[in-house]
C-alpha positions as CSV (number, residue, x, y, z in Angstrom):
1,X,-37.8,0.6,1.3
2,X,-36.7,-1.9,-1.5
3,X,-32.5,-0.6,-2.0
4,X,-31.2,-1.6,-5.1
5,X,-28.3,-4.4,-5.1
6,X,-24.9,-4.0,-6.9
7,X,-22.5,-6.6,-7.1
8,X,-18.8,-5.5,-6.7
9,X,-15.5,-8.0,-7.6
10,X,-12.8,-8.5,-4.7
11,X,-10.0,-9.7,-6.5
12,X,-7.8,-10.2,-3.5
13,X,-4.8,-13.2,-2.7
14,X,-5.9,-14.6,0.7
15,X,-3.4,-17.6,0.2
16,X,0.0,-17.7,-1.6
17,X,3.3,-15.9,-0.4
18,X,1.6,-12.2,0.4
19,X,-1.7,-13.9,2.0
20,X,-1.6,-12.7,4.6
21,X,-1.7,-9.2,3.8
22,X,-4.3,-9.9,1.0
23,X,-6.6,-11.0,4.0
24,X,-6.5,-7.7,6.0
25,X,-7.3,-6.0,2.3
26,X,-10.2,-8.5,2.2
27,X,-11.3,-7.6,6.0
28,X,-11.3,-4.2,4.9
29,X,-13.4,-4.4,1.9
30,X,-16.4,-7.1,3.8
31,X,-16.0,-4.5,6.8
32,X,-17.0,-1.3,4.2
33,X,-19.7,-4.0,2.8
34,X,-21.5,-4.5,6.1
35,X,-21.5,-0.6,7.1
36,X,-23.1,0.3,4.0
37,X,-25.6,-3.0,3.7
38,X,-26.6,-2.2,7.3
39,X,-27.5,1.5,6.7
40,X,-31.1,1.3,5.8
41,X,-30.8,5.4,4.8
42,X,-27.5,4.8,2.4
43,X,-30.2,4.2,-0.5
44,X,-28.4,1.0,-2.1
45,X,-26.6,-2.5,-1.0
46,X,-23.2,-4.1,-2.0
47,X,-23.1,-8.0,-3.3
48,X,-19.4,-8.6,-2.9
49,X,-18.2,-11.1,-4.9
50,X,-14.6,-12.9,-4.0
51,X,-11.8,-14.8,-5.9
52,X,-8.6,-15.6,-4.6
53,X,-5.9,-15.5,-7.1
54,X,-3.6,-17.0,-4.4
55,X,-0.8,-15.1,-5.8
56,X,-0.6,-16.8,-9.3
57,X,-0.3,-13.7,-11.8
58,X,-1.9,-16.1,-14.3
59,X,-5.1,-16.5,-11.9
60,X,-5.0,-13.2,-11.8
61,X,-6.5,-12.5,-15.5
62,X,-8.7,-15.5,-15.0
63,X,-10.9,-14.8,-11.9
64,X,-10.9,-10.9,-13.7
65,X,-12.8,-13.0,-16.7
66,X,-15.0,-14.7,-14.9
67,X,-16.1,-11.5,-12.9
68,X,-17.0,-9.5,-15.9
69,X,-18.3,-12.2,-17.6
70,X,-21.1,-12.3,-14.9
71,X,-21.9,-8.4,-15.3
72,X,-19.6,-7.3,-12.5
73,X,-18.5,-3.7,-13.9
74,X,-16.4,-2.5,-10.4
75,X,-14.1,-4.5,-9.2
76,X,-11.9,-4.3,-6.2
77,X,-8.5,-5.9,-6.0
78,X,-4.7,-7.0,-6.5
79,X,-1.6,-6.2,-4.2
80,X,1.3,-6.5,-6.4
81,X,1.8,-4.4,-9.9
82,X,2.7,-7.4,-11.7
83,X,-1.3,-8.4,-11.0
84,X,-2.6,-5.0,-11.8
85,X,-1.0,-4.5,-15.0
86,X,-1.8,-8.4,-16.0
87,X,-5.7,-7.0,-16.0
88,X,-6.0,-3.4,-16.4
89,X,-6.2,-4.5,-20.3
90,X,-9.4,-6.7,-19.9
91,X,-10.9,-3.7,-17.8
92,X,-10.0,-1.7,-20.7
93,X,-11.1,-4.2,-23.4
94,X,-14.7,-4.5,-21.6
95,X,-15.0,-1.2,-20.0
96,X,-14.8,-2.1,-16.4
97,X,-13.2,-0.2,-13.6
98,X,-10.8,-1.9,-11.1
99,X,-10.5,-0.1,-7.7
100,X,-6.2,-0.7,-6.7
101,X,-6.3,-0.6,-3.3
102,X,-2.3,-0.4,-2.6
103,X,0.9,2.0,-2.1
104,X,3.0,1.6,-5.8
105,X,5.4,3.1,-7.5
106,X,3.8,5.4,-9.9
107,X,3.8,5.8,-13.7
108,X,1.1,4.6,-14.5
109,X,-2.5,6.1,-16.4
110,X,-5.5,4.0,-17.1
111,X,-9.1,5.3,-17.7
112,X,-10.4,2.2,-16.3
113,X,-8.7,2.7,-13.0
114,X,-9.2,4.4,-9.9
115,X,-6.4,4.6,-7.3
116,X,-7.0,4.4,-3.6
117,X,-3.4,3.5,-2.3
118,X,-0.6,5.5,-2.4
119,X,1.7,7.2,-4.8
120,X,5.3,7.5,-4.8
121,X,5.0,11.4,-3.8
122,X,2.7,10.4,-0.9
123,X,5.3,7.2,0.3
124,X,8.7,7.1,-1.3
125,X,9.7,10.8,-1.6
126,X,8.8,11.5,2.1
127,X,10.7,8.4,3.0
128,X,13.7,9.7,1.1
129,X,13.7,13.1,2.6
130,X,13.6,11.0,6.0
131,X,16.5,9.1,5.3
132,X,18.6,11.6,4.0
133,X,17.9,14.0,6.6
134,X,18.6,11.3,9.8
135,X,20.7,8.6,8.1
136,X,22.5,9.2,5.1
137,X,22.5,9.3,1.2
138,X,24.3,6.0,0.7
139,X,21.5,3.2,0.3
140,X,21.5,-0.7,-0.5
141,X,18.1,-1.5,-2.2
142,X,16.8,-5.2,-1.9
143,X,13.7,-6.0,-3.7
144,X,11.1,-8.5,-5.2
145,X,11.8,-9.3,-8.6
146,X,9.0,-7.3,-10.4
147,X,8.1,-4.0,-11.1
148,X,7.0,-2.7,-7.8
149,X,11.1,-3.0,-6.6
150,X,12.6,-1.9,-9.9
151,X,10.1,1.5,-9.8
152,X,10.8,2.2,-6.2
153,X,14.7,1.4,-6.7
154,X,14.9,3.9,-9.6
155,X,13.0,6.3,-8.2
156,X,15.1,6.2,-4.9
157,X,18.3,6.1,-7.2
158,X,17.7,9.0,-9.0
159,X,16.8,11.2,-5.5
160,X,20.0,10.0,-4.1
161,X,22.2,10.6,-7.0
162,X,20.7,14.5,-7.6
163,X,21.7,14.8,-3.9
164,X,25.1,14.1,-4.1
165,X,24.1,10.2,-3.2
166,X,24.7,6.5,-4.0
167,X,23.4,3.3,-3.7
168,X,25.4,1.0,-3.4
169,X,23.9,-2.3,-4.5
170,X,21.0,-3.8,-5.7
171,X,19.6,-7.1,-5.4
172,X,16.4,-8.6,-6.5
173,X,14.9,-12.5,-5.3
174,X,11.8,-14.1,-7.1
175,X,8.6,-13.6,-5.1
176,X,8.4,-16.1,-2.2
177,X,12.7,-16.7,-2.1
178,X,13.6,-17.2,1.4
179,X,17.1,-17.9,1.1
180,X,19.2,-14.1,2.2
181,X,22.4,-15.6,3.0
182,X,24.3,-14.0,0.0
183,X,22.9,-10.9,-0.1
184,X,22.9,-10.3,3.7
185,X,26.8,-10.9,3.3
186,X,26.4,-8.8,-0.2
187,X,24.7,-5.5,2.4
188,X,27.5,-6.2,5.0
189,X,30.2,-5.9,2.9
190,X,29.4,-3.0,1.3
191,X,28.4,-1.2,4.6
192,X,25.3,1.2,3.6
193,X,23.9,4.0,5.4
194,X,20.2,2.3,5.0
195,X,18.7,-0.6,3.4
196,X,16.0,0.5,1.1
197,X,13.3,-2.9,1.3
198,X,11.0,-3.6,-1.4
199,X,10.4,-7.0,-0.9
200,X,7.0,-8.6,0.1
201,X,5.5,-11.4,1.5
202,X,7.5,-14.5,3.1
203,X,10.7,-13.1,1.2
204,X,10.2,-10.2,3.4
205,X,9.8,-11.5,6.6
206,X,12.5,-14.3,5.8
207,X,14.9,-10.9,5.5
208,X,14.2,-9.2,8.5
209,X,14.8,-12.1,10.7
210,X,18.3,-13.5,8.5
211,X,19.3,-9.9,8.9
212,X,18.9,-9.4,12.3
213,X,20.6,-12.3,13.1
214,X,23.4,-11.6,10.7
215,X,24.2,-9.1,13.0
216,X,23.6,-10.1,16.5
217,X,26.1,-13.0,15.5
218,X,28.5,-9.8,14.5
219,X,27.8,-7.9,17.6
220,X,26.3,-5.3,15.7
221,X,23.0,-3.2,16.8
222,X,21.3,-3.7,13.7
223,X,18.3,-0.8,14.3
224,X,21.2,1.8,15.0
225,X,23.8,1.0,11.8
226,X,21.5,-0.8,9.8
227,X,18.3,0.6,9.6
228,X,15.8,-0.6,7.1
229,X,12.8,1.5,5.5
230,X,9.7,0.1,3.6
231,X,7.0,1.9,2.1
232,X,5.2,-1.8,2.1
233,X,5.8,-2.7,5.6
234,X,2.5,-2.9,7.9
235,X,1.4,-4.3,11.0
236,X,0.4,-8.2,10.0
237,X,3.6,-8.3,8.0
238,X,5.5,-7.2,11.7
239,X,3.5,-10.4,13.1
240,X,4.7,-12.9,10.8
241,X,8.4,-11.5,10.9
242,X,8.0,-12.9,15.1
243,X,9.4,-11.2,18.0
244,X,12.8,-11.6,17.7
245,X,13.3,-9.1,14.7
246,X,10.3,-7.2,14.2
247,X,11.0,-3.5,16.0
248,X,12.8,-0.6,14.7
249,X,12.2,-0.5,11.4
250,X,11.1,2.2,9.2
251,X,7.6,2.2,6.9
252,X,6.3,5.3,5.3
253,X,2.5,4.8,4.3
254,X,-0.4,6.7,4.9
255,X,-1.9,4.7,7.4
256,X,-1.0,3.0,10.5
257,X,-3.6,1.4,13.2
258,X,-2.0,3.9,15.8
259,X,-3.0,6.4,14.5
260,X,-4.7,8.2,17.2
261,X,-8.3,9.9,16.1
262,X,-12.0,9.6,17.1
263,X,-12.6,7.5,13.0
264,X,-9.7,5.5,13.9
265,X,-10.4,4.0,16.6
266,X,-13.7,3.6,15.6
267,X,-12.5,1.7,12.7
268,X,-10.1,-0.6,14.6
269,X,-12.6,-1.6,16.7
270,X,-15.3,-2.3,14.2
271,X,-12.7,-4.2,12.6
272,X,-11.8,-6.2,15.6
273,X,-15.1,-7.0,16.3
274,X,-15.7,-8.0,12.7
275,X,-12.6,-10.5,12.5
276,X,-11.7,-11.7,15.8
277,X,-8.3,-13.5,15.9
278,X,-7.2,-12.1,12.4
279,X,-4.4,-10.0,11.5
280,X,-4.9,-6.6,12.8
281,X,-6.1,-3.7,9.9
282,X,-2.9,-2.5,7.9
283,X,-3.1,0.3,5.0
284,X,-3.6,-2.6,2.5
285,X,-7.1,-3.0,4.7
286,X,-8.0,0.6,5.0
287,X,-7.4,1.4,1.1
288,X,-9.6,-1.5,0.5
289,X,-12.1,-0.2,3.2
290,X,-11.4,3.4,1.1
291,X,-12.3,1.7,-2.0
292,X,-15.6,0.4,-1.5
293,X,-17.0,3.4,0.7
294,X,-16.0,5.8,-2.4
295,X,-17.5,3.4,-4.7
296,X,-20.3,2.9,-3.2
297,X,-20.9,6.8,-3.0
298,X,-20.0,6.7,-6.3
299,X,-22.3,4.5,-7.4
300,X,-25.6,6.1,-5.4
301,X,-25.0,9.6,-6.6
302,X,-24.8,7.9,-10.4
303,X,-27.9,6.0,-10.3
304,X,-26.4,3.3,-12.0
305,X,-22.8,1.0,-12.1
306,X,-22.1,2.5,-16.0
307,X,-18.7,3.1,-15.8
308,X,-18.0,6.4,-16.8
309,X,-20.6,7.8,-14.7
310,X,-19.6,6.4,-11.9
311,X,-15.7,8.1,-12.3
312,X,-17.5,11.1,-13.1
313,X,-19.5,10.9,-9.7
314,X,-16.3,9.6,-7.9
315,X,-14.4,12.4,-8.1
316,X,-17.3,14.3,-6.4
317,X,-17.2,12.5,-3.4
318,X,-14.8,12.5,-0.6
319,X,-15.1,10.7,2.9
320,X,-13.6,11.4,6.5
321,X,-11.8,7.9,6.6
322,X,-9.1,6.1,9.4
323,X,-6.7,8.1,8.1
324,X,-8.1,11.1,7.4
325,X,-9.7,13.5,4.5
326,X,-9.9,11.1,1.1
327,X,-10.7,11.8,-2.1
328,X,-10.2,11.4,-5.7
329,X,-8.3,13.7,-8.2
330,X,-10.7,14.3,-11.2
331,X,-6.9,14.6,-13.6
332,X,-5.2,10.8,-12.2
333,X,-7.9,9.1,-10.2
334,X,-5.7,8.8,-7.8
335,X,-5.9,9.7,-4.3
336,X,-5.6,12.6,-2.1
337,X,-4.2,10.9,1.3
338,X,-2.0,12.3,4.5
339,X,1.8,10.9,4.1
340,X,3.8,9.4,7.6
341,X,6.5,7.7,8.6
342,X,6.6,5.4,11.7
343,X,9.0,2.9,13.8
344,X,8.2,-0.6,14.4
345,X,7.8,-2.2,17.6
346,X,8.2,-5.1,19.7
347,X,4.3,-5.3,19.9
348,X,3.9,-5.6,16.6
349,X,2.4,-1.7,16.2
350,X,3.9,1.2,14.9
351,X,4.6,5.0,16.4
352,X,4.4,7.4,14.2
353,X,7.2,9.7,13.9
354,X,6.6,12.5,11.0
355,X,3.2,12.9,9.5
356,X,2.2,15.9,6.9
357,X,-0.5,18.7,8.0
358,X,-3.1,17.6,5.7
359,X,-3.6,15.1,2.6
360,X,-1.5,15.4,0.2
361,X,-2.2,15.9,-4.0
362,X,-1.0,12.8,-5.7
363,X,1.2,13.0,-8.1
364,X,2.2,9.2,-9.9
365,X,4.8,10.5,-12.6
366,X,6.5,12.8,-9.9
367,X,6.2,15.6,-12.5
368,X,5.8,18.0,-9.7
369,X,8.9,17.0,-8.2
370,X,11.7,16.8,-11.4
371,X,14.5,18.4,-9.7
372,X,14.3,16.3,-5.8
373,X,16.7,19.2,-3.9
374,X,15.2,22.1,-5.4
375,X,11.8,20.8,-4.6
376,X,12.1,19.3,-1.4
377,X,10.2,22.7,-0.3
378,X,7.3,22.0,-2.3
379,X,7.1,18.0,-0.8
380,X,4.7,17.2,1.9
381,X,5.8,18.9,5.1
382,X,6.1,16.6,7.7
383,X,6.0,17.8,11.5
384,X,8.1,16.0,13.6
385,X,5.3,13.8,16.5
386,X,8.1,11.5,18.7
């Protein structure tokens, strides 16, 4: 039987300051590619179709051209915010639909996007409730220099202040900064409960290992007084931070390779057979791995790549993935997905420690959750697993 052939965009950094990440998203989407090419009964075949902005925002809108301009109308890709709001206007302007495959920070509406990482009800509120309840309500926040960190810190702010809360300091570094000295002092001095960490890439990994060492050379047990909680930690980000600093910390996300289920492992192993001697799959590689399976569903129960048919047939589908239940919300196009929070270790996995009962309704604007004590109730409700 002849399938029909569909090219799809993967707009994805594999090189730059967050490369390595961007690979494992890559892996992801090339893993969903194969499984669906190979099954001669799914009825159609993906021709992905990669550029690597290599974390230049400005390559970013270019290598979005030069997809649509060759009649690619679905397009997977970018990690950062600064990237996705650089093209959501040329999907807009040619009616195109890009796929985000990543956790952020919310606020955000397009008809010409469809959401298949988290949103800040399904990472940053559970993390909060965490924090609060085990650690305290007095925060530093350190962050990238871009929207994704300003979001998160303003969301965190505002939960901590309604509870009675502070933070205590905030400090931002340009993408790729590797220099903590000063704000490692800054974060000592002012002696938070938790340090709230939005930063990504080789800023990030350059933090955790500073840090550490800022406070073995104190004497201080960093994990127990200092903890540090990300909602964009995962597990090829723990191997580039190296041994010496990479257990105990905190990441809230909807996915972790740990997590223990018959689709899971079958996806870790499909994915370690796939790309021997890469990075291990992260959340950045099963959203991507999310994306493309819902699209390409999408795309076979529309009989065509026209854009609004295809969001119209989306929200339709749903798919048993790593994680667990996925789909779409017909009103935000974002994601139904299951919210946890797990501890870094040693090995470079994670344990899960909290995870909620079932997926969770997204909610980007937080409009659901306008009053955070008061509505703690109505957030995800996490059962304790370790």
């Amino acid at each position: 039987m002849t399938r029909k052939s569909t090219p799809i965009g993967l707009l994805l950094s594999t090189t730059g300051s967050y490369g390595t990440v961007g690979r494992t998203a890559l892996n992801g989407a090339l893993l969903a590619c194969r499984e669906i090419n190979e099954d001669a009964d799914f009825g159609l075949a993906l021709e992905p179709v990669h550029a690597d902005p290599g974390g230049v925002l400005a390559d970013y809108a270019a290598g979005t051209e030069a997809m649509l301009a060759q009649g690619i109308r679905h397009v997977v890709g970018c990690y950062t915010s600064s990237s996705r709001k650089e093209v959501i206007p040329l999907f807009e302007k040619r009616d195109a639909l890009l796929w985000y495959p990543t956790h952020y920070e919310g606020f955000e509406s397009s008809p010409n996007v469809v959401y298949t990482g988290s949103a800040p009800n399904q990472h940053i509120s559970p993390l909060i409730d965490h924090l609060v309840a085990c650690h305290g309500t007095r925060a530093f926040c350190i962050g990238s220099n871009y929207i994704w960190a300003w979001e998160s810190n303003r969301v965190l702010r505002e939960d901590l202040l309604a509870r009675g809360g502070t933070v205590l300091g905030e400090r931002y570094v340009a993408v790729g900064e590797t220099d903590m000295d000063r704000v490692i002092e800054t974060i000592l001095s002012a002696e938070p409960d938790f340090i709230f960490n939005s930063l990504i890439g080789q800023s990030a990994y350059a933090f955790f290992r500073a840090f550490r060492q800022a406070c073995q050379a104190r004497g201080i047990d960093q994990v127990a007084r200092y903890p540090v909680a990300s909602c964009n930690l995962s597990e090829p980000d723990l191997q580039e931070i190296g041994t010496e600093a990479v257990d105990g910390h905190l990441s809230s996300s909807v996915y972790f390779a740990s997590i223990d289920t018959p689709a899971n492992r079958a996806f870790a192993s499909a994915y370690a057979a796939s790309f021997p001697g890469a990075p291990g799959p992260s959340s950045e590689a099963e959203a991507a791995y999310v994306a493309v399976r819902l699209l390409a569903l999408a795309l076979r129960a529309a009989g065509s790549d026209d854009v609004q048919a295809v969001q119209a047939a989306v929200a339709r589908q749903a798919i048993d993935a790593p994680q667990g239940r996925v789909h779409i919300d017909k009103e935000t196009f974002h994601a139904y997905l299951t919210p946890r929070i797990a501890r870094s270790r040693k090995d470079g996995q994670f344990d899960i420690v909290v995870e909620a009962k079932s997926p969770l309704r997204p909610d980007p604007y937080l409009v659901r959750n306008l009053a955070p004590i008061a509505a703690v109730a109505r957030r995800p409700m996490l059962r304790v697993v370790s």
